[in-house]
C-alpha positions in Angstrom: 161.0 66.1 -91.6 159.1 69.4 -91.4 155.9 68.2 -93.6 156.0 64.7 -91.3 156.0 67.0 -88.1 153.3 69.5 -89.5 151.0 66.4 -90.4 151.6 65.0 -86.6 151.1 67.8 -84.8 147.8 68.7 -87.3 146.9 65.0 -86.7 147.7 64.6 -82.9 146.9 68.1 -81.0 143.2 67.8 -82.2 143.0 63.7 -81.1 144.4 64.4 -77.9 142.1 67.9 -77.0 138.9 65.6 -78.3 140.1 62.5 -75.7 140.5 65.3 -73.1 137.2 66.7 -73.1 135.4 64.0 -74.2 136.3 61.7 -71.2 134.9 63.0 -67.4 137.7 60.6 -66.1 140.3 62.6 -67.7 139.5 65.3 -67.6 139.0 65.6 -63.7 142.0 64.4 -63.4 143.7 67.2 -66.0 141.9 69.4 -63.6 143.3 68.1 -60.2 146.8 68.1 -61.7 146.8 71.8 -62.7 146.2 71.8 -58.9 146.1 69.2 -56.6 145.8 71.6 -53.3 142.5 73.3 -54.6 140.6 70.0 -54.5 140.3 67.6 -51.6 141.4 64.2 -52.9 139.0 61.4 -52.3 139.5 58.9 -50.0 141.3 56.6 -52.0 144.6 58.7 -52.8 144.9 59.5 -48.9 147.7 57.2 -47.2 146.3 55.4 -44.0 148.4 54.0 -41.3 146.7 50.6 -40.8 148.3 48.1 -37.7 149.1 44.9 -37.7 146.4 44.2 -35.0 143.1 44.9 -33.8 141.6 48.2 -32.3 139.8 45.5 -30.1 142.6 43.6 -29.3 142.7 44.1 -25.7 139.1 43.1 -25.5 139.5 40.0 -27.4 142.5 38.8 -25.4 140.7 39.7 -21.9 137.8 37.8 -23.2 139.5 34.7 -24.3 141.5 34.8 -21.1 138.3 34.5 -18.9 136.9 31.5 -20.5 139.7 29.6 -18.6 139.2 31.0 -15.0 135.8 28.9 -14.9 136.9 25.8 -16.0 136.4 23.0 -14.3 139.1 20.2 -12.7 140.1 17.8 -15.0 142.3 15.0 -14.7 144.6 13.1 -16.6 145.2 8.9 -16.8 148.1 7.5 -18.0 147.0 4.2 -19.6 149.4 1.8 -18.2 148.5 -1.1 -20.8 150.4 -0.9 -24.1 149.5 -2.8 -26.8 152.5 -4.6 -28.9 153.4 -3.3 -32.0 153.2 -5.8 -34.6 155.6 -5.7 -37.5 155.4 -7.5 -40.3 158.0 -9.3 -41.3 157.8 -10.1 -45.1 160.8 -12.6 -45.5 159.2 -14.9 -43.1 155.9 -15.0 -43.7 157.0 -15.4 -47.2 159.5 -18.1 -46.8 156.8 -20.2 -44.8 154.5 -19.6 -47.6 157.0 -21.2 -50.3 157.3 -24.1 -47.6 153.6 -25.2 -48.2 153.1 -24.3 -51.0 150.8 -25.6 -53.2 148.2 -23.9 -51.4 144.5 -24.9 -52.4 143.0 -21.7 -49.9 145.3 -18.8 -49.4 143.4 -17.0 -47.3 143.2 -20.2 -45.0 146.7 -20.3 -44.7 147.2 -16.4 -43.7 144.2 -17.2 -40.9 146.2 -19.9 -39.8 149.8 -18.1 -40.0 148.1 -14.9 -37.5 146.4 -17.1 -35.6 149.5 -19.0 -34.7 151.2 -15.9 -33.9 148.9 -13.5 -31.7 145.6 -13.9 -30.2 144.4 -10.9 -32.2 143.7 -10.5 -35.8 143.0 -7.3 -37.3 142.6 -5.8 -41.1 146.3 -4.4 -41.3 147.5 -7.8 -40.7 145.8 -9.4 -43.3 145.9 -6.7 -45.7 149.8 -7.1 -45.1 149.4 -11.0 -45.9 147.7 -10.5 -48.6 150.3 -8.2 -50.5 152.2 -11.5 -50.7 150.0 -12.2 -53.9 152.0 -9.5 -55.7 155.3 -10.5 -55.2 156.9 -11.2 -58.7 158.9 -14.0 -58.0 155.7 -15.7 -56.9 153.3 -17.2 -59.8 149.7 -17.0 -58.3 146.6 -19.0 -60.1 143.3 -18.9 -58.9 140.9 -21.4 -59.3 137.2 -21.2 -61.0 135.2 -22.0 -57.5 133.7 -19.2 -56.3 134.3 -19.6 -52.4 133.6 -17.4 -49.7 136.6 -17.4 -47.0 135.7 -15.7 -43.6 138.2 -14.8 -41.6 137.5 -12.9 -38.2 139.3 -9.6 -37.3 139.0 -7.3 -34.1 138.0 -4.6 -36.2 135.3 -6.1 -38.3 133.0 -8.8 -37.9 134.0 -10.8 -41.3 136.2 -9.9 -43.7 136.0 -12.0 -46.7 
């Protein structure tokens, strides 16, 4: 145990005096321990009471205040006019669906089903229509014409 010790401390003492002089880093800082009053620390190492708001904060709230005091009248309508919600109801539209069914033009029949209903047509209703196609009790063929079906919403011109 002796011999081991004798071979560390040969071994170490000289490693750890070459790392301490060889590195500035270090060795300032060896130097400040010995004693910390004789040095001014830098800026870092100095504790700093910071707040949770601005120095300016009384300018900034004055300023944003005063925007306000030259603002000019405004006034407020109520619109009076509210539009009816439309709800889709799937089990309907798809038990008048299986009624006429077989359908040569799909998309003839769901112009025809919203226009029998409301005056207005728009994409969400047709788009809502249209899911119909997915439903997996339904078996949907298409057929090899290539037609173009137009049907006329609020929102767009032509939605084919």
């Amino acid at each position: 145990m002796l011999i081991q010790s004798k071979i560390l401390t040969n071994e170490l003492l000289p490693l750890i005096e070459r790392i301490r002089t060889e590195n500035l880093i270090l060795t300032g800082w060896i130097e400040f321990l010995k004693n910390p009053y004789k040095i001014v620390p830098p800026k870092f190492l100095k504790t700093d009471i910071d707040k949770p708001y601005s120095n300016k904060i009384y300018l900034n709230t004055k300023e944003y205040f005063e925007q306000f005091t030259h603002a000019e009248e405004a006034t407020i309508e109520e619109e009076t006019v509210k539009e009816q919600r439309w709800i889709f109801r799937k089990s309907h539209y798809k038990k008048n669906l299986i009624e006429k069914l077989p359908l040569e033009n799909f998309f003839g029949w769901c112009n025809d089903e919203l226009k029998e209903e409301s005056k207005e047509i728009t994409n969400e209703k047709v788009f809502a229509l249209t899911g119909l196609l997915f439903e997996e009790d339904l078996e949907v063929s298409f057929s090899d014409k290539n037609e173009m079906i137009k049907i006329k919403t609020v929102t767009s011109m032509s939605l084919t």
